[in-house]
Every structure is written in C-alpha cells, then in structure tokens.
C-alpha positions in Angstrom: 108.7 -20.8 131.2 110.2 -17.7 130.7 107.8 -14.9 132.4 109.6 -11.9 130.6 108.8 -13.2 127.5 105.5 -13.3 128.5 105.1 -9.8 129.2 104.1 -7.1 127.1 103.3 -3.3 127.8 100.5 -2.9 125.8 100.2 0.8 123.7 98.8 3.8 125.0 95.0 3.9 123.8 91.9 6.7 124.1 92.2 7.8 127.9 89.7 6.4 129.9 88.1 7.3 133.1 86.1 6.2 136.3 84.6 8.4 138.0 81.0 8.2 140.1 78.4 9.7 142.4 76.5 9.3 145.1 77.6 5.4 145.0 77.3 5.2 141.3 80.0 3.5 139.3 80.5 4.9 135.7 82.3 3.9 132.6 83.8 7.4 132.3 86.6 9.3 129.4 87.4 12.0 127.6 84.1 13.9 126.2 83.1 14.4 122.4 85.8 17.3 120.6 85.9 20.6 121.7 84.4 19.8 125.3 86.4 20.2 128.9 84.2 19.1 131.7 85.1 19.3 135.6 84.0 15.9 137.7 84.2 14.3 140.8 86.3 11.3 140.7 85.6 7.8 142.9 88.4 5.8 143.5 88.3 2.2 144.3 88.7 3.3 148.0 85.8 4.9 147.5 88.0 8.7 148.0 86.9 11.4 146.0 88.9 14.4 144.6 88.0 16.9 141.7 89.8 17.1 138.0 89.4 18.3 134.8 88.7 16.0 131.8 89.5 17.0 128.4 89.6 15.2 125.1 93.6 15.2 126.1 94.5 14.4 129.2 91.9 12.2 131.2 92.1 9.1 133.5 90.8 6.3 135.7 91.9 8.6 139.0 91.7 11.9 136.8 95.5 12.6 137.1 97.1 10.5 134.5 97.0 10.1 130.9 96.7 6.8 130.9 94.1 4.6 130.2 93.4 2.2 133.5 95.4 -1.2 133.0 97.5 -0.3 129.9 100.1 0.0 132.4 102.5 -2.8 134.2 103.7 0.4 136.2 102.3 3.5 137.8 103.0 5.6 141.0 105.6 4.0 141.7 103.9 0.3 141.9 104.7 -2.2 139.4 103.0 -6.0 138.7 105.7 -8.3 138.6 104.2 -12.0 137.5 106.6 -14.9 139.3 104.4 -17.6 137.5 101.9 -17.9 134.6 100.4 -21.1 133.3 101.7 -22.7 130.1 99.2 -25.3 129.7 96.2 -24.7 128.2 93.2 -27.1 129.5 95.2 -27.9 133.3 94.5 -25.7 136.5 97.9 -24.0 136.9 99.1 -21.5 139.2 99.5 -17.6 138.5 101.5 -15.8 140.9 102.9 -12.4 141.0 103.9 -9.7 143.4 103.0 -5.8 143.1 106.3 -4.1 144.1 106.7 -0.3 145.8 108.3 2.6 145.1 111.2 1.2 147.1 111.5 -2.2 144.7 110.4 -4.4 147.6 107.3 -6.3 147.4 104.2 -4.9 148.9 102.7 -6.8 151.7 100.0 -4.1 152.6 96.6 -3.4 151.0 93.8 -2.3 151.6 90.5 -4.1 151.0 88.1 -3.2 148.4 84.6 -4.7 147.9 85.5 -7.4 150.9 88.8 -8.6 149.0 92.4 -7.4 149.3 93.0 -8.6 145.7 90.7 -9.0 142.5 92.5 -10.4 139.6 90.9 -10.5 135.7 92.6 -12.9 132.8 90.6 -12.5 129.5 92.1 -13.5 126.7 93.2 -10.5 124.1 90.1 -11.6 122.1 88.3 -11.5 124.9 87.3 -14.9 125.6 87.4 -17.0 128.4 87.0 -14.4 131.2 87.9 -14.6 134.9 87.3 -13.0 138.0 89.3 -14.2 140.7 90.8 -13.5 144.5 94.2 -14.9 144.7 95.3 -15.1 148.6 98.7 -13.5 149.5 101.5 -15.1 151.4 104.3 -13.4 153.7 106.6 -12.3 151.3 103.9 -10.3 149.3 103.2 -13.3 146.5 99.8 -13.5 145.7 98.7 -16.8 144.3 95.4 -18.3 142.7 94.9 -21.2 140.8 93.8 -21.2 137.4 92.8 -23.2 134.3 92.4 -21.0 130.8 90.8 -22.6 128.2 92.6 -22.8 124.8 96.2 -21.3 124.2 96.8 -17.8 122.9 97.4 -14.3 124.3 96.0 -13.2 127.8 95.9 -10.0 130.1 95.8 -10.2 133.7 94.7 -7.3 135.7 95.3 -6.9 138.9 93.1 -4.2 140.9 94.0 -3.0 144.4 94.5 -0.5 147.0 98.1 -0.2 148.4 97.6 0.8 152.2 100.5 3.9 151.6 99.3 5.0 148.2 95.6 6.0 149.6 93.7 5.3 146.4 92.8 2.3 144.1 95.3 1.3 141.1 94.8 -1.4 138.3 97.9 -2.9 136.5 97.9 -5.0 133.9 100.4 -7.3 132.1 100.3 -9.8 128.9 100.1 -13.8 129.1 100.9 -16.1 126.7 100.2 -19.8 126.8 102.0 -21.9 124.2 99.7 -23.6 121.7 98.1 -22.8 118.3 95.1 -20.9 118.7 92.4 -19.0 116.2 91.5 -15.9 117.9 87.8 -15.4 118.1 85.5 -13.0 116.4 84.2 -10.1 118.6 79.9 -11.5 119.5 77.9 -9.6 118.0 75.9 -6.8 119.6 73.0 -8.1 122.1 70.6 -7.1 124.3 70.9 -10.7 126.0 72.8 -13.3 127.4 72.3 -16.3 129.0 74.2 -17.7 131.5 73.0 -21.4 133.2 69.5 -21.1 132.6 69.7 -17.4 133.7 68.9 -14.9 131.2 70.4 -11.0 131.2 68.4 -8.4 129.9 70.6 -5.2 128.6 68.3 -1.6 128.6 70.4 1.8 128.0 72.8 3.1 125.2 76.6 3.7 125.2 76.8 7.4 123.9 80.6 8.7 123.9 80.4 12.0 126.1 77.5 11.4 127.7 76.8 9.5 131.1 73.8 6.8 130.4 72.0 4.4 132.9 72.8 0.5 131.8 69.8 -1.0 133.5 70.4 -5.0 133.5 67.5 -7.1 134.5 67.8 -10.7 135.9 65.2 -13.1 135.2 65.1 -17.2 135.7 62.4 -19.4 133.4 60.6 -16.5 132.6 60.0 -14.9 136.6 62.3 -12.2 137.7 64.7 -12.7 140.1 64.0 -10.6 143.2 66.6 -12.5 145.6 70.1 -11.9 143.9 72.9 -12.2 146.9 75.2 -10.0 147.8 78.8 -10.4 146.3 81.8 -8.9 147.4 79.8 -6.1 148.6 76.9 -5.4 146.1 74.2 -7.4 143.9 76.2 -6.9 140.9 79.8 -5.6 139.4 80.7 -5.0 136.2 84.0 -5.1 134.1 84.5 -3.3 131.0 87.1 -3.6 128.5 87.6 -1.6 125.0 88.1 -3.5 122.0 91.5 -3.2 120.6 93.3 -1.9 123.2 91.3 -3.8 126.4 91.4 -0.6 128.4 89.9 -1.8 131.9 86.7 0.0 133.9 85.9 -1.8 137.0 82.3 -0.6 138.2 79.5 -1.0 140.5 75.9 -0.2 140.8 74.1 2.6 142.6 73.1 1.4 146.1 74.3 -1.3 148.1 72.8 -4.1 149.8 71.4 -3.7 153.0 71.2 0.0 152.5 67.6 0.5 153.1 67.0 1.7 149.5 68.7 -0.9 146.8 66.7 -3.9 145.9 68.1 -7.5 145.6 66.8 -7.5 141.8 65.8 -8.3 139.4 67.4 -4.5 137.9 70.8 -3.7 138.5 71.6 -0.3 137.4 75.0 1.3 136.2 75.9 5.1 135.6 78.0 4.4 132.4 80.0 6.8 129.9 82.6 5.3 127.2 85.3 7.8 125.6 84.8 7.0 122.1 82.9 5.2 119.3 83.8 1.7 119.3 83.0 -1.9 120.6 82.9 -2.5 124.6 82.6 -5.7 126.2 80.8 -6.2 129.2 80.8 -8.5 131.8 78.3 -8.9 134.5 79.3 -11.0 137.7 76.3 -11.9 140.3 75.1 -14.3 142.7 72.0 -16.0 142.9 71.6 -19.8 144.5 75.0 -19.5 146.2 76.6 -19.2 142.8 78.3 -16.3 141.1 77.6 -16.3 137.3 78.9 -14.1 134.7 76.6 -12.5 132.1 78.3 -11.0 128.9 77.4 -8.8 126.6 79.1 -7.1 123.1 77.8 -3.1 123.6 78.6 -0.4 120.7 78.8 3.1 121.1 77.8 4.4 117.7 78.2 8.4 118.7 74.1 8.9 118.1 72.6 12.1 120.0 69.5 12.6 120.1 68.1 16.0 118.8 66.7 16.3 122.4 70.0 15.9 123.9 72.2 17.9 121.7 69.4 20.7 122.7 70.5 20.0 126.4 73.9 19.6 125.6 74.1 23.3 124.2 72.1 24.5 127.3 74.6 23.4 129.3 77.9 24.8 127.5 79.7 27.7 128.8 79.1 30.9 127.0 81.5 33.6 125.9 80.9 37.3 127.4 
C-alpha cells in the first residue's frame, strides 16, 4: 500500500500541556480566559524547566504551541511510517523510523518508563486502543506486530526520548486500513469500567483550569486489589486523548513502586488538568496476575467551579497596585 496516502497531519487544536510535580503526572493546558499562570514542566525524561502558560501559547514541554501528537514533525524529528497494516482482522506489521534534524534515521534513544519506544494506535473514534513496544533494528526501523480490529481511520503515536534532543517528544501520524467501517459513537460518561472480571472505579472531576486528583480504584469480585504489579515502572499509566482532535497526554501516578511510600493498590492516583470543556477519553493500563489490562473510561469536563473554589481562585489572582 501506499504509506503517503495514509498519512495525514491532523489540524492544530486547543494547546495542551503536561506538566507535574513531585512525581505527579498531570493532564495539563491552557487555563480558563483571562488567566497566565507560571508552572514547572516534567518531561518524559523526567527534566524540568519553568514556562508560562497562557490561554495562547501553551504545550506538552511548555515551549510550543502545539498540542502534543498533532504533529508528524517537531524539533527537528519527524515519524516517518515504512509499513502500516491494510488488513483489518490479521496481525500485520507497523514499522516506521523517527528521522533527525540531519534526515537520517535516529538510532539513539533514551529509555523512558523501562522502554526505548511506546507506540499508541486508536482508531479516530477511539476504538480499539493499543499500547505497544515495538523493538528497533540497526538501521533505526522500529517494528511491532499488530492486528486492528475493523477498517477505518487510525493514529499512531509514537512517544520517545531522542538521546541528542535531551527531553521527551510524541509524534503522531494518520492510518487508514481499507474496508467499510461505521465509526462508533463516543461511550457515554462513567464512573466504571470493567475489564476481564476487573472492575475500575473513576473518583475526581475534570474542571478546565484547574488541577484535580483522578483517584481510580482497582477491585476484583468485590475485594480490592492490594497487589497490582509494577509495569513499565509504576502500578498504573494513563493515556488521554481529546475528542475531536485526539490531542495526546501520556501520564503517571504520584509515587512509584518500591519507593517506600506508594502502595501496590487498590488507588491509583493522577494529578489531572484538561484545557477546555469537552469529552476526554481515558485509558488506564495495569498489571495484576501477570497481565496488563486496560480500563477505559469516557470523562467530561463541563467547566463547573465550585463557589468554594472560585473563592480560592480569586485569592490567588494577582492584584493591581
């Protein structure tokens, strides 16, 4: 098949940004009208720096514009797909290369949460999700199989740390796999999912402007699960992806295992702030029983403030003299 064809460069969207503390990962963008907050930024590396975030200009790193993965290009580094499946149904292989400044294929990275590479495909409905860790060969190809479920349109995102750049990127690009397919409805907005006999409890609020916890509670047959295993570093990551526009937050929870502090469940708890009203899809990898399970969840951010937190809001604005 023709990969340029299946390319697209999706539009620019709301800016959004990551940014975290004290191990925190956050779902982070631009605040509600009128508001310019400085913050600390956490990269995937795990670097900090400070910016500025205003309703105009704000970012996954803090320096760009650019909502994270709307991009096949930035900083020089580009996602260049060599391969994509075109049969719905089949394990396939995807295969791409992420090429420098220079043109020529990077070869190295830096790992991030134990992996080199992590790789999402979700359809542009945002159905049949994957997380994957394709394995790179000599020449800077990285390859993973894959089988996606029912034909349509796809975006892959590929998230990594390029050893000269110093600081995580994520890149995305459009898929399409030949066939007729009825784009699903966006699932309605719940406070759980289920997931092989696993059931995901969702506690806290996306409020645009504001930085909430998202507590989400692991239980099995009733009994909370109070031996989740670490994965790729933690007991718990989470994607996020806007509706419409699928702009990409990779996040993790406070603590770590092993730390001394974080418990192995049954809570798992995210520092989380979304740019806008709107509908968020979230999607909760963890591993329990040796197996890594993926809980998902429909989220909206409706805007509401409390009349306690527009008090603390205004006690916390900066003051003319």
């Amino acid at each position: 098949m023709n990969v340029p064809t299946k390319l697209g460069l999706y539009g620019l969207g709301l800016a959004v940004a990551f940014a975290g503390a004290m191990g925190a990962g956050g779902l982070v963008g631009p605040l509600l009208p009128d508001t310019t907050e400085a913050s600390e930024h956490t990269g995937h590396d795990g670097t900090t720096g400070t910016g500025t975030t205003t309703d105009e200009e704000t970012s996954m790193n803090g320096a760009h514009s650019t909502p994270s993965g709307l991009q096949i290009s930035q900083d020089g580094y580009t996602l260049t797909p060599v391969r994509t499946p075109d049969r719905a149904g089949e394990e396939e292989t995807l295969s791409f290369r992420i090429l420098g400044p220079d043109g020529e294929p990077v070869t190295g990275f830096e790992e991030s949460h134990d992996k080199r590479m992590h790789l999402i495909v979700v359809g542009r409905d945002m159905s049949g999700y994957r997380h994957v860790h394709p394995e790179m060969a000599e020449d800077g190809t990285w390859s993973v199989p894959l089988e996606v479920d029912t034909p349509g349109a796809y975006r892959m995102f590929a998230d990594f740390v390029p050893q000269e750049h110093g600081s995580g990127l994520t890149l995305g690009a459009d898929l399409t796999v030949p066939g007729d397919h009825e784009p699903q409805d966006l699932p309605a907005a719940e406070r759980t999912a289920e997931v092989d006999g696993y059931t995901v409890t969702l506690d806290g609020d996306l409020v645009p402007g504001r930085t909430n916890p998202l507590t989400l509670t692991v239980t099995r047959d009733g009994e909370k699960v109070t031996d989740l295993e670490p994965y790729l570093g933690a007991y718990g990551h989470l994607v996020a992806l806007r509706a419409g526009d699928l702009a990409y937050l990779h996040v993790h929870p406070e603590g770590e295992p092993g730390d001394g502090v974080t418990e192995p469940g049954p809570e798992i708890t995210f520092q989380a702030m979304v740019p806008s009203v709107g509908d968020y899809r979230l999607f909760l990898d963890f591993k329990h029983g040796g197996e890594v399970r993926t809980a998902e969840f429909t989220v909206t951010a409706d805007g509401t403030v409390t009349a306690e937190e527009h008090t603390d809001q205004e006690s916390h604005a900066p003051h003319s003299h």
